[in-house]
N, C-alpha and C positions, 0 to 999 in steps of 0.2 A: 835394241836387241831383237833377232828377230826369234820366229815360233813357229813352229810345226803344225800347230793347231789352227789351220786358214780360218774358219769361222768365227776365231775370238776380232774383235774388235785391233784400233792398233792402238798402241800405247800412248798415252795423254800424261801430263803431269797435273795434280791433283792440289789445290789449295785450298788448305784446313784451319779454318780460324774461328773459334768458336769461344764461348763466353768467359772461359780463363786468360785466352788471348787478350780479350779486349779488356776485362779486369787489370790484366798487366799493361794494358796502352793505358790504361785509364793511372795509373799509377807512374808513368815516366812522366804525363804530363803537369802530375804532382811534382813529382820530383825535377823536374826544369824550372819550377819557379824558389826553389830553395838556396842557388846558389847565389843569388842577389843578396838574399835574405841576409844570410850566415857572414856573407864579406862586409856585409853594412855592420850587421852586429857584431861581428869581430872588431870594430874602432873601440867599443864601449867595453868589453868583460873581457876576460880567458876563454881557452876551450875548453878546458875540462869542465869549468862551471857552466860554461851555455850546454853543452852537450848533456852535463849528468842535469840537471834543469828540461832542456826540451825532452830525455826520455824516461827519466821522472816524471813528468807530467802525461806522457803517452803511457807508460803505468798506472797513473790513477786514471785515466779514462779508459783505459780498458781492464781495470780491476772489476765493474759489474759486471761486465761481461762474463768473466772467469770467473766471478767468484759461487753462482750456485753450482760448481763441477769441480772447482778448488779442491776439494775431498780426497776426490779420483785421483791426485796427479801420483805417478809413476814414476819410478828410479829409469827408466829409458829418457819421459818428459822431460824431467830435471835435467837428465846428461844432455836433453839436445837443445835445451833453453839456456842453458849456459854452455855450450859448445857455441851456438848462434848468437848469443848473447855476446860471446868474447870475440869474435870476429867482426859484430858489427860495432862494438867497441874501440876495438884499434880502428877500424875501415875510419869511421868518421872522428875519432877525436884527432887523427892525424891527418885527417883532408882540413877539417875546421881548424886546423892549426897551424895548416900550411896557408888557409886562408887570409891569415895574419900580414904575412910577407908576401904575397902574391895576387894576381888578377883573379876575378871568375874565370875570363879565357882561358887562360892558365890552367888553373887547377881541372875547368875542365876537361883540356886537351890532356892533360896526363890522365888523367882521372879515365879515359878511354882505355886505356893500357888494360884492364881489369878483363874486355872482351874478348881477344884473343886467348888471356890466361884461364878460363871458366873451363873451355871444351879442357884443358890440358889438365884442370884439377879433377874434371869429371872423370878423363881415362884414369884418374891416377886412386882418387878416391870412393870414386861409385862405378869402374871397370866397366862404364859404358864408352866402345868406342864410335865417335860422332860419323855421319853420313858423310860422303864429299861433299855436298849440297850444303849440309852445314858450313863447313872450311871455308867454303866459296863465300858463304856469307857470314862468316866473320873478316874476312877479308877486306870484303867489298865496305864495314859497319866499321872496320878501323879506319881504313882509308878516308871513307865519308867523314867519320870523328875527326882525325885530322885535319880534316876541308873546314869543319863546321867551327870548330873554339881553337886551332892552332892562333896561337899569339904571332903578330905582324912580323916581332922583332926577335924570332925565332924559341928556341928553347935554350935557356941554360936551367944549370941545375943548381941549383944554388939551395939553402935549408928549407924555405918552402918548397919547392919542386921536388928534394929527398923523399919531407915527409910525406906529399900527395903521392910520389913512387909508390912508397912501402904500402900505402894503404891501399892501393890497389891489388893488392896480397891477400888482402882481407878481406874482402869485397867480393873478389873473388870465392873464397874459401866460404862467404858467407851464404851465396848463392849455392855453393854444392851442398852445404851442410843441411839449408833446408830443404834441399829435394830429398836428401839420405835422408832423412825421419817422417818428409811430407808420405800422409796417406797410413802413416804408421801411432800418430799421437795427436791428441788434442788438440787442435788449433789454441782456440782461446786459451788452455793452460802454457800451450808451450811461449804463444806470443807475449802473455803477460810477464813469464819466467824470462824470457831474452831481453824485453825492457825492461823491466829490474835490475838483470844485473849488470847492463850498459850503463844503467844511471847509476849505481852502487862503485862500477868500477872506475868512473868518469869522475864524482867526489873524492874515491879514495886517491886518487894519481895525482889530483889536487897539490894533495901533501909534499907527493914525491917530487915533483918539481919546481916545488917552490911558488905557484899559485895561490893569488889573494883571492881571496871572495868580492870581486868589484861590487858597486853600489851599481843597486837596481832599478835601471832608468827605464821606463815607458818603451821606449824602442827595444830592450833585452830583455824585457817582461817579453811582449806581444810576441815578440820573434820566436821564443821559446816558446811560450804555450801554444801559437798559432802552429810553428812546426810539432808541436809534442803531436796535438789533435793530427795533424798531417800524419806524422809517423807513427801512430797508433793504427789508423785507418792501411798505412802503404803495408805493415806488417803483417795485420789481419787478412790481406788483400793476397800478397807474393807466399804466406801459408797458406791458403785456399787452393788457390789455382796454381801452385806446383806440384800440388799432389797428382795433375795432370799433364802439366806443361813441364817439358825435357828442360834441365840447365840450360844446354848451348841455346832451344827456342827461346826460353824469358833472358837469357840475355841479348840476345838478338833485337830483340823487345825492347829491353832496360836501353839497350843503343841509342833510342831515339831520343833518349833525354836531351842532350845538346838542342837539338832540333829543337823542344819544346824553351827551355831556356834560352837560345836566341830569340825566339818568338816573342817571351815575355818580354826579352829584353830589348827588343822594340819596340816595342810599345811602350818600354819606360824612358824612350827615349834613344838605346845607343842604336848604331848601324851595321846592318845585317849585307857583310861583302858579298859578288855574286859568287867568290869561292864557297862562301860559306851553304848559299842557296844549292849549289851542285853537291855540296858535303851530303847536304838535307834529301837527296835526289837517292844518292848511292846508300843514304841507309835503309830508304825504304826500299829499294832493290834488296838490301841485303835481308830484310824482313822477307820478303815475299818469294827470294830466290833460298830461305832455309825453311820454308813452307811446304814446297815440292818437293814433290814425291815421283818416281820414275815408274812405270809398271803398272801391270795388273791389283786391281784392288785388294785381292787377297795378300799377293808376295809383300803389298807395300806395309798393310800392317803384323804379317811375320816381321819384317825387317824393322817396325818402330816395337814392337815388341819383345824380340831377342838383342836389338842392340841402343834400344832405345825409350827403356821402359815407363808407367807412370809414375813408379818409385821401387824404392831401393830395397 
């Protein structure tokens, strides 16, 4: 664009990645090593027992935390730890369920579907509409996801693939939810309020489906409390630093999960195609191309500020 103004400098694009960012890279690459985990321990339990199990147990490790400020909690609190709560309740008790019948490939590459949909919950539920820049790179973060965990022998849809669909609904939704309340409530109260009632609502569904309580074997203890501590720390972690980082950026973020679970997963052994390695390529383009900013320093944070805020 050009300017009247000869003496301003010309226009550069601008890359801003500062310690919420990397909080949230620090947190996919938790999250990449989970999907192993979950499909191994799905041979042994149900989902709703491993799931109300791993965030019951990310409730009582993050009950100290909360609890000298416990006092304080708020009718806003309450409605966003159980609004969060319920989203990431369906998101994963129906990914870990799809897990059942299905690969990690698999699940993962559906499990992608969540990024495109985030910018569209943002317009719809926090009335922030996203940059082109964004767009560009959600585009670039799906196409890569594709590259990185699409399954050899295509996609059908069959009852696991359903359920990993749907929950990428939630997932979704769970990511807008905590920006709408980030910067507005309590971290610690609200995170402990969303693990509770993920584990509360993950025993009660129990019932509803006809779910035994498996025997508790060494590999569905570990996995559980080893992810509970994990999902304790990723929750604490994604309420922090969305009170500054936009939906579409941490999902953008969240993208690179595949990448980090390929990773793990050669290392334990399977094989990482060179599709996959160029998947890997195109998401960090898309990290780096929704970072940019077009413009004068001033107009750039008018435009993350009116259409792009730190919260809601």
């Amino acid at each position: 664009m050009l300017h009247n103004d000869a003496p301003d400098k010309p226009d550069s694009p601008r890359l801003m990645i500062g310690r919420p960012e990397l909080a949230l890279i620090g947190v996919t690459v938790l999250w990449g090593g989970t999907f192993l985990i979950v499909h191994h321990a799905m041979q042994e339990t149900g989902p709703f027992f491993f799931v109300g199990l791993r965030f019951g147990t990310a409730a009582l490790i993050a009950l100290p935390l909360a609890l000298p400020v416990l006092r304080g909690l708020t009718g806003k609190e309450l409605l966003a730890g159980l609004m969060i709560g319920l989203g990431i309740f369906v998101g994963y008790s129906l990914q870990t369920w799809g897990l059942q019948t299905i690969s990690s490939s698999t699940s993962a590459f559906i499990t992608a579907a969540y990024v495109p949909l985030v910018p569209i919950m943002q317009w719809i539920i926090l009335r922030r509409r996203p940059r082109l820049t964004s767009w560009i790179g959600v585009a670039l973060a799906f196409i890569g996801l594709m590259l990185v965990a699409a399954p050899k022998d295509g996609l059908a849809l069959g009852k696991g693939e359903a359920l990993t669909l749907i929950s990428t609904v939630a997932i979704a939704l769970e990511i807008s939810f905590i920006s709408l309340w980030a910067g507005k409530v309590n971290v610690a109260r609200v995170t402990l309020v969303q693990l509770a009632v993920t584990s509360l609502l993950a025993f009660a569904f129990m019932g509803a489906v006809g779910e035994q309580v498996s025997p508790l074997s060494w590999t569905v203890g570990l996995s559980a409390c080893g992810l509970g501590a994990m999902t304790a720390l990723i929750q604490f972690v994604m309420n922090w630093a969305q009170r500054t980082v936009s939906p579409t950026r941490a999902t953008l973020i969240y993208a690179g999960e595949p990448v980090w679970a390929g990773i793990i997963g050669r290392i334990a052994g399977e094989r990482l195609p060179p599709t996959a390695l160029m998947g890997g390529i195109l998401i960090v383009a898309a990290v780096i191309v929704s970072e940019m900013q077009f413009g004068r320093k001033k107009k750039s944070e008018e435009v993350d500020a009116g259409k792009e805020p730190a919260s809601a």
